[in-house]
MISEPA-206768 format. One record per atom (N, C-alpha, C): residue number from 1; residue in three letters; atom name; x, y, z. Coordinates in steps of 0.1 Angstrom, whole numbers, plus 5000, padded with zeros to 4 digits. Layout:
<sites>
 seq type atom east north   up
 NUM  Ala   CA    X     Y    Z
...
</sites>
This chain:
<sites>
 seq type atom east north   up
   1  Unk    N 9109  9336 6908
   1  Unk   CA 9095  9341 6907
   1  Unk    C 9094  9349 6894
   2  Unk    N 9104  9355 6896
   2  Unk   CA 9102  9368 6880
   2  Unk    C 9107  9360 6867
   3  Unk    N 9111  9351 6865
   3  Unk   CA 9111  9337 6852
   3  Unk    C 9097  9331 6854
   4  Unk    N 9093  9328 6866
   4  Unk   CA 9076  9318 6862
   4  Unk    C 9071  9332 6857
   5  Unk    N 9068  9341 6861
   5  Unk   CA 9060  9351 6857
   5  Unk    C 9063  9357 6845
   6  Unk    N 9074  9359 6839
   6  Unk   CA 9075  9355 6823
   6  Unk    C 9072  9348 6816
   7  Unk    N 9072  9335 6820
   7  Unk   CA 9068  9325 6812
   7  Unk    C 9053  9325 6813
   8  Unk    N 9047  9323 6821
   8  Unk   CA 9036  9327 6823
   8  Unk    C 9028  9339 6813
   9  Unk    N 9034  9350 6812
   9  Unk   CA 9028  9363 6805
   9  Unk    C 9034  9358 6788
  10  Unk    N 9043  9346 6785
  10  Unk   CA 9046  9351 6772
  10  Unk    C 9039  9335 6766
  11  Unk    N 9031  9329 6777
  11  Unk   CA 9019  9316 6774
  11  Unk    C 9007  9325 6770
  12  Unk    N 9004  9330 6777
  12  Unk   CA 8992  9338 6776
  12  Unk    C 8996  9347 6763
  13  Unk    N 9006  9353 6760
  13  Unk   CA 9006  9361 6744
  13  Unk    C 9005  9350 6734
  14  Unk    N 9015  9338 6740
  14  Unk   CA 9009  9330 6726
  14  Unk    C 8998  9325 6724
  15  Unk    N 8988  9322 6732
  15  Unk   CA 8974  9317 6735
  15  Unk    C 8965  9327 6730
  16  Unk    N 8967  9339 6734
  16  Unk   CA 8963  9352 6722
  16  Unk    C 8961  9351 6707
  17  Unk    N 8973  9349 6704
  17  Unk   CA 8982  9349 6689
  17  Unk    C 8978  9340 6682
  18  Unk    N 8973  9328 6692
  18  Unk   CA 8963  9316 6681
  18  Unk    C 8949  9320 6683
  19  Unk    N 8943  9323 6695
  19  Unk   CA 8928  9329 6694
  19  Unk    C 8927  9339 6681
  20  Unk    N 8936  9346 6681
  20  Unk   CA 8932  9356 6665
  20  Unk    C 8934  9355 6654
  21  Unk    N 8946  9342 6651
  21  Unk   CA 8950  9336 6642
  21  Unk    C 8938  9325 6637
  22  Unk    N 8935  9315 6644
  22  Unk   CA 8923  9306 6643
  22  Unk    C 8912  9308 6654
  23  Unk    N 8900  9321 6647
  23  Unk   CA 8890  9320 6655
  23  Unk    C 8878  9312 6652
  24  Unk    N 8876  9313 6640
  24  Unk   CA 8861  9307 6635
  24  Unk    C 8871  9295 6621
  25  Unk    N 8857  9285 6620
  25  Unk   CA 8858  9276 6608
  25  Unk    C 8868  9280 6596
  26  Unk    N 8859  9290 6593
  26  Unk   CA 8868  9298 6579
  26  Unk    C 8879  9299 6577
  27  Unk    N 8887  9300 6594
  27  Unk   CA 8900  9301 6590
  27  Unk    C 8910  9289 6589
  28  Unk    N 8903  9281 6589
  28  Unk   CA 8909  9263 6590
  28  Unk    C 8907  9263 6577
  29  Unk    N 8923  9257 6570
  29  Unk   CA 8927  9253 6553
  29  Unk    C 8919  9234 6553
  30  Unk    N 8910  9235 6548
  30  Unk   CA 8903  9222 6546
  30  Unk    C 8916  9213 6541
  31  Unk    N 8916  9203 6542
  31  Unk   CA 8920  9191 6531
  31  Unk    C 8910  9181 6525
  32  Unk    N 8904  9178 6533
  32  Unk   CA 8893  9169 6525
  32  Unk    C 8884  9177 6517
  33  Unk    N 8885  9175 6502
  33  Unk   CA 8881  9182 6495
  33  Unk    C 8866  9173 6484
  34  Unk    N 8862  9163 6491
  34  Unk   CA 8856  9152 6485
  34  Unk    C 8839  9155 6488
  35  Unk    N 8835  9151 6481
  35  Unk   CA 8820  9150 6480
  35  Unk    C 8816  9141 6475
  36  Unk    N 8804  9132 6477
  36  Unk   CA 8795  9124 6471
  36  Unk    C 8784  9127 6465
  37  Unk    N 8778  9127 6449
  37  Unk   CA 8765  9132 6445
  37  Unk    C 8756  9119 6449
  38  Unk    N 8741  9125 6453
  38  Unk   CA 8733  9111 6451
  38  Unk    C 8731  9106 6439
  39  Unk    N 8727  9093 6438
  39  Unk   CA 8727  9089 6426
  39  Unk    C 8740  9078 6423
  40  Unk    N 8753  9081 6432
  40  Unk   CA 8764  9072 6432
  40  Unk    C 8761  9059 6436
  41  Unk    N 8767  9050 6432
  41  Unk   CA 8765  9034 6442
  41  Unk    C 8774  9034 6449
  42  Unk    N 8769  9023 6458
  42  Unk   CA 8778  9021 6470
  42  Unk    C 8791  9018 6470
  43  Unk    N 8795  9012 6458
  43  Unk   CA 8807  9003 6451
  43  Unk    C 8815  9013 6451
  44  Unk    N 8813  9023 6442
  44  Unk   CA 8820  9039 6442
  44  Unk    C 8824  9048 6454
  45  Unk    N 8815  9045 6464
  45  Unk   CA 8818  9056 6474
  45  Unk    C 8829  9044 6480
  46  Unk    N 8828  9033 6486
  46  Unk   CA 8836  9026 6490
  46  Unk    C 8848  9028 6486
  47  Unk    N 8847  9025 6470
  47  Unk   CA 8866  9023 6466
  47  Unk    C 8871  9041 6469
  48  Unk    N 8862  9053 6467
  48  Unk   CA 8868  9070 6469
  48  Unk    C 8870  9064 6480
  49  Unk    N 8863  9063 6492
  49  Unk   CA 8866  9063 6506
  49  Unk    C 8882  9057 6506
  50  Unk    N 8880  9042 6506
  50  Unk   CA 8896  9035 6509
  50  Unk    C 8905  9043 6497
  51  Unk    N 8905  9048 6489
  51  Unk   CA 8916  9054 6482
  51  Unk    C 8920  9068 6488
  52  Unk    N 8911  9072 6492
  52  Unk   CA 8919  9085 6497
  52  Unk    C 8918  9082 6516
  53  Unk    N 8917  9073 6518
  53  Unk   CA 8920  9070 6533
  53  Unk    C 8913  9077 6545
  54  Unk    N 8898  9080 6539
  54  Unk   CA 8886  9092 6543
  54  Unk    C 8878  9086 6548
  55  Unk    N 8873  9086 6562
  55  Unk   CA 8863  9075 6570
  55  Unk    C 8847  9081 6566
  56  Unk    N 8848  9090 6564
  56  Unk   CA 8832  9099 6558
  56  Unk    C 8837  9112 6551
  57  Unk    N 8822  9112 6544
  57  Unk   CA 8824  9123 6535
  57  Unk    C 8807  9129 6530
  58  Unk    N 8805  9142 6527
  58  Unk   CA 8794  9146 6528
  58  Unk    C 8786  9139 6512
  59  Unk    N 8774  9138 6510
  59  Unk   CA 8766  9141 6503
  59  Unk    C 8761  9154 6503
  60  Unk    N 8758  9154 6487
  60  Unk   CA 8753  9168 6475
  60  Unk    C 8744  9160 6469
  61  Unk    N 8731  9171 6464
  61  Unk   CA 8724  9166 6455
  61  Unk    C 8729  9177 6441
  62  Unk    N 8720  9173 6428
  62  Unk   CA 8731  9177 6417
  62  Unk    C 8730  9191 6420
  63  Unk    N 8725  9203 6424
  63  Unk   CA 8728  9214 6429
  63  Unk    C 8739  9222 6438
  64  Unk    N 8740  9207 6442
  64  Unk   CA 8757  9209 6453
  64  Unk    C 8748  9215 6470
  65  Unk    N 8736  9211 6468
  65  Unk   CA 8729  9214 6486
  65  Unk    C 8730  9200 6490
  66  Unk    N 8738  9201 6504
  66  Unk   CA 8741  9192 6514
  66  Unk    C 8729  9185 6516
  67  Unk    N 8732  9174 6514
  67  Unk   CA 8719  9161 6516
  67  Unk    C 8723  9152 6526
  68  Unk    N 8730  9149 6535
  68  Unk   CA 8735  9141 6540
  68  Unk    C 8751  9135 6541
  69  Unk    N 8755  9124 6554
  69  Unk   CA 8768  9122 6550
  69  Unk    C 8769  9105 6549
  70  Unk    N 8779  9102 6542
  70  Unk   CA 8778  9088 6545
  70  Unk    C 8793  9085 6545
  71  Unk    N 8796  9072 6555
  71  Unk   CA 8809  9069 6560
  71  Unk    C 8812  9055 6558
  72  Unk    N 8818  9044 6564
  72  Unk   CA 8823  9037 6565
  72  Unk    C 8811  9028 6568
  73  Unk    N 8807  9029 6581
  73  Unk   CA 8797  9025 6591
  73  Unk    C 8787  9023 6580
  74  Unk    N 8781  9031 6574
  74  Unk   CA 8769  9030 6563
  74  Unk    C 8773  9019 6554
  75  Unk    N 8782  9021 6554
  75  Unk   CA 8789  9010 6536
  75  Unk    C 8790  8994 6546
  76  Unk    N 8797  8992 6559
  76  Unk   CA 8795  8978 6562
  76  Unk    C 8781  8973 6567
  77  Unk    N 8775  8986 6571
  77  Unk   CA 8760  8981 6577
  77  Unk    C 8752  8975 6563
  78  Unk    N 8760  8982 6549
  78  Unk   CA 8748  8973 6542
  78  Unk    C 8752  8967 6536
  79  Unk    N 8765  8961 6538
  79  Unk   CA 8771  8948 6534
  79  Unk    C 8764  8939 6546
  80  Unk    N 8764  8943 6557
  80  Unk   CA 8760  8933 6565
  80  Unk    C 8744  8927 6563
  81  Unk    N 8741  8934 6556
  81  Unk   CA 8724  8933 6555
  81  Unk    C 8720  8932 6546
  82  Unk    N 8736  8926 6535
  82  Unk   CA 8732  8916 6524
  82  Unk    C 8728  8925 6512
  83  Unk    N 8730  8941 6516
  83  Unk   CA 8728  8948 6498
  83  Unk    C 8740  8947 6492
  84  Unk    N 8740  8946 6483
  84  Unk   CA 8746  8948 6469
  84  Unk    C 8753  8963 6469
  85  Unk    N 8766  8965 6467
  85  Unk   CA 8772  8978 6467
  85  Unk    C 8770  8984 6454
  86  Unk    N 8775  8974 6446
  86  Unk   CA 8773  8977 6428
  86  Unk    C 8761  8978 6423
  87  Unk    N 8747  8979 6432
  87  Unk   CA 8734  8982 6426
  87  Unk    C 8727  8996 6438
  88  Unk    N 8730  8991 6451
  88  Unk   CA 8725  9003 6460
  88  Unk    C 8729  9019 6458
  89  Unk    N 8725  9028 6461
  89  Unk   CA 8730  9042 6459
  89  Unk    C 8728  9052 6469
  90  Unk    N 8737  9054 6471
  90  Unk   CA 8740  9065 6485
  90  Unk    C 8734  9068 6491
  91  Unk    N 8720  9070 6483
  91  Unk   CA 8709  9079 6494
  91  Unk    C 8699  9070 6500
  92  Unk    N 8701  9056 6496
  92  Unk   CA 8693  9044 6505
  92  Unk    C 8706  9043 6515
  93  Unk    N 8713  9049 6517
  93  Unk   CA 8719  9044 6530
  93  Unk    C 8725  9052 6536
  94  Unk    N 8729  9060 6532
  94  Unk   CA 8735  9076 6538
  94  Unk    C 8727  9080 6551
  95  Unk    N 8735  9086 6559
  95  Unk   CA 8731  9091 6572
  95  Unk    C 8723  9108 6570
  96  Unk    N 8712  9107 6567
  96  Unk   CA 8704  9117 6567
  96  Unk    C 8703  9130 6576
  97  Unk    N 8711  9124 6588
  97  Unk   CA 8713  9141 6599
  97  Unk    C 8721  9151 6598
  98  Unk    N 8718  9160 6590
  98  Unk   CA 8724  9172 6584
  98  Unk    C 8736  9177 6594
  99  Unk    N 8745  9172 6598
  99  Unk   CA 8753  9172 6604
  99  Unk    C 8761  9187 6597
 100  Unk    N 8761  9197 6602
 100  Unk   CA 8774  9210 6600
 100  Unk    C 8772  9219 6609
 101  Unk    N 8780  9228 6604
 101  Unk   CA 8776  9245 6612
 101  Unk    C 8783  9254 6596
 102  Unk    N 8782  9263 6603
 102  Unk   CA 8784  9275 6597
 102  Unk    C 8797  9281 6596
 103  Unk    N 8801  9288 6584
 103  Unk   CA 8818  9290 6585
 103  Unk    C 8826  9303 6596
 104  Unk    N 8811  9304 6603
 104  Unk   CA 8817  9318 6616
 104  Unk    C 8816  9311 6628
 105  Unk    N 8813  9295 6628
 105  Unk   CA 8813  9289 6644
 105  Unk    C 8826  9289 6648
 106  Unk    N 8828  9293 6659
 106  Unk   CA 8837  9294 6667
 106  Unk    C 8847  9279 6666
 107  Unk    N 8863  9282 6668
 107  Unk   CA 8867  9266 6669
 107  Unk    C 8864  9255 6676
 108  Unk    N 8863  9264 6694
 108  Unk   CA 8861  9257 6704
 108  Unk    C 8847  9250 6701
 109  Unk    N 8838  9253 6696
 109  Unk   CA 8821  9252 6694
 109  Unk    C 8824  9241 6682
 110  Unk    N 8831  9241 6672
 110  Unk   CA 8832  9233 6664
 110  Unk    C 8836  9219 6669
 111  Unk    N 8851  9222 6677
 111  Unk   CA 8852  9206 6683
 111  Unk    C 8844  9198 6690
 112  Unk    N 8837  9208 6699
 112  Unk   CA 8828  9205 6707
 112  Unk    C 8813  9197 6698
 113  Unk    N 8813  9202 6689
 113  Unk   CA 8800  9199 6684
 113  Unk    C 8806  9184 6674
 114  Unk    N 8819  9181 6670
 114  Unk   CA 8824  9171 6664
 114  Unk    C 8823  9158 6674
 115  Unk    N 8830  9166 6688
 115  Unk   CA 8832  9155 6699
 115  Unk    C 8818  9146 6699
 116  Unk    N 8806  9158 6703
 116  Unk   CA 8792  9151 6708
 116  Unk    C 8783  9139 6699
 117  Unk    N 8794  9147 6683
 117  Unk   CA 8779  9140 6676
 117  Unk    C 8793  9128 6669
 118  Unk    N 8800  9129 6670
 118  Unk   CA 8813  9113 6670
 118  Unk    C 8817  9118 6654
 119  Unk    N 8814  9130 6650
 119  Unk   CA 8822  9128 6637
 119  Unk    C 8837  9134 6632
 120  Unk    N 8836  9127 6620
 120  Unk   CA 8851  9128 6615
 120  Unk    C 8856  9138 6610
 121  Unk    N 8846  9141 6602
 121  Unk   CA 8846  9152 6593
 121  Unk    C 8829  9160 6594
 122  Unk    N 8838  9181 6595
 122  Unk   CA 8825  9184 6595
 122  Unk    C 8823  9195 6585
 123  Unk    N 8811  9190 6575
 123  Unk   CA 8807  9201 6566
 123  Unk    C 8805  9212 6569
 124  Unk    N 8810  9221 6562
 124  Unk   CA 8809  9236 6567
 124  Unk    C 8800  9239 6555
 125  Unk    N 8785  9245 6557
 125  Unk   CA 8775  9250 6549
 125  Unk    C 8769  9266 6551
 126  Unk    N 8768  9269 6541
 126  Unk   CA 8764  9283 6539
 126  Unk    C 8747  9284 6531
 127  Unk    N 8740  9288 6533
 127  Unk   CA 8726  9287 6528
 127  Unk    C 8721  9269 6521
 128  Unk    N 8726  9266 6528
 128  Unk   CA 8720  9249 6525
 128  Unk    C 8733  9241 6513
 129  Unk    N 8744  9251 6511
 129  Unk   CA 8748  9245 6502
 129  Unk    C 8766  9244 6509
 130  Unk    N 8774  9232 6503
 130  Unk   CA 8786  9223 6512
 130  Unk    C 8796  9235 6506
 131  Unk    N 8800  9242 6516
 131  Unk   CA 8814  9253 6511
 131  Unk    C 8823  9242 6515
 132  Unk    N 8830  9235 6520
 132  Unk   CA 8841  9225 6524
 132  Unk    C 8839  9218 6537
 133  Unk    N 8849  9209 6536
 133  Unk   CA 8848  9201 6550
 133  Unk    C 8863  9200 6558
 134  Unk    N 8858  9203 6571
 134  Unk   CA 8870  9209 6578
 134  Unk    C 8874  9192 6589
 135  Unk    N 8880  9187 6585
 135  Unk   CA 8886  9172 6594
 135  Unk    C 8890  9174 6606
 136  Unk    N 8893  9169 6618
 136  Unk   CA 8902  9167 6626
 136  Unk    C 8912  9166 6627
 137  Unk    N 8918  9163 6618
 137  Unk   CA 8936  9165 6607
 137  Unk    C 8939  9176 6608
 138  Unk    N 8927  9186 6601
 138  Unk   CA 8925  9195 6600
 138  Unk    C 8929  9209 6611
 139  Unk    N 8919  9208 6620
 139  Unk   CA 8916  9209 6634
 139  Unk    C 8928  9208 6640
 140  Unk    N 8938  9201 6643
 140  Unk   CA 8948  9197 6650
 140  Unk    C 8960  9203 6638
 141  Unk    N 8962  9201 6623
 141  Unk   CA 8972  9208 6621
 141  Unk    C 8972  9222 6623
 142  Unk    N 8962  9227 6626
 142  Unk   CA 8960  9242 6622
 142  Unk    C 8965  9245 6639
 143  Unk    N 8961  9240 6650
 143  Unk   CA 8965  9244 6660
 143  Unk    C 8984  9243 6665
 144  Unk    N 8990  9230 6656
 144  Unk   CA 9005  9224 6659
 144  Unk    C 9010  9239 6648
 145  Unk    N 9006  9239 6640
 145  Unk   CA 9008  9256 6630
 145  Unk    C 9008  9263 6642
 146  Unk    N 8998  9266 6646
 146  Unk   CA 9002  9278 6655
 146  Unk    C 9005  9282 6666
 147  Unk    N 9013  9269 6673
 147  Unk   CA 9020  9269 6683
 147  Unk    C 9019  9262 6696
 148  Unk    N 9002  9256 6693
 148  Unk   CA 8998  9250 6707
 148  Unk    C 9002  9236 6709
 149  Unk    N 9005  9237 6722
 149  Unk   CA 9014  9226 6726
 149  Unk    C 9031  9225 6723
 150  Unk    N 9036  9234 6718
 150  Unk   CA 9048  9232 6716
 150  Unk    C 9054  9240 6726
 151  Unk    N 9063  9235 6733
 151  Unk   CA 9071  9241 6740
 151  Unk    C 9086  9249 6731
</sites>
């Protein structure tokens, strides 16, 4: 009984140890470091997307304020509907729902808000403008760093 009850009390200090280590957004090391300006064609976002192996990624207008995101889904929906990649541009097909939060949301609030709304990547914005984008790569390396799940 006095070994479960250690192990027990030294789960709970590591469970601690990552609460203070990763509480909010900010403290998650982004990797995806990409953005799209409007004005791009579709041809371009396509080939960034498959070359860096990135299923979405935010739109900026030339100020660098978050305008939108566009992904994969947008690029085959308008192949499928017969536009032209090498003439269309980002903001005729981009996903317009300002999809982020803020770089003091909580982690748990962040997954949660990733899970609901199905995305891959989530822009972290500060007065209307894209400070970085924090992945699920992301999200998951930052927790295998600090110990959860490892026995």
């Amino acid at each position: 009984m006095i070994g479960y009850l250690a192990w027990i009390m030294s789960r709970k200090e590591e469970a601690m140890a990552i609460q203070t280590l990763y509480r909010t957004i900010q403290d998650i090391k982004a990797t995806n470091t990409m953005s799209i300006h409007t004005g791009t064609e579709g041809m371009t976002v396509a080939q960034m997307l498959l070359s860096a192996h990135i299923p979405e990624v935010p739109v900026v207008d030339d100020q660098g304020r978050y305008v939108g995101l566009i992904s994969e889904f947008e690029l085959l929906r308008a192949i499928e509907s017969g536009q032209e990649l090498r003439t269309i541009k980002v903001e005729n097909i981009m996903n317009r729902r300002l999809y982020s939060v803020g770089k003091n949301m909580a982690i748990e609030m962040a997954l949660n808000y990733m899970e609901n709304n199905h995305l891959l990547n989530l822009p972290v914005v500060e007065d209307g403008y894209l400070i970085k984008t924090v992945s699920r790569h992301d999200l998951l390396r930052a927790m295998v760093d600090a110990g959860l799940g490892l026995e």
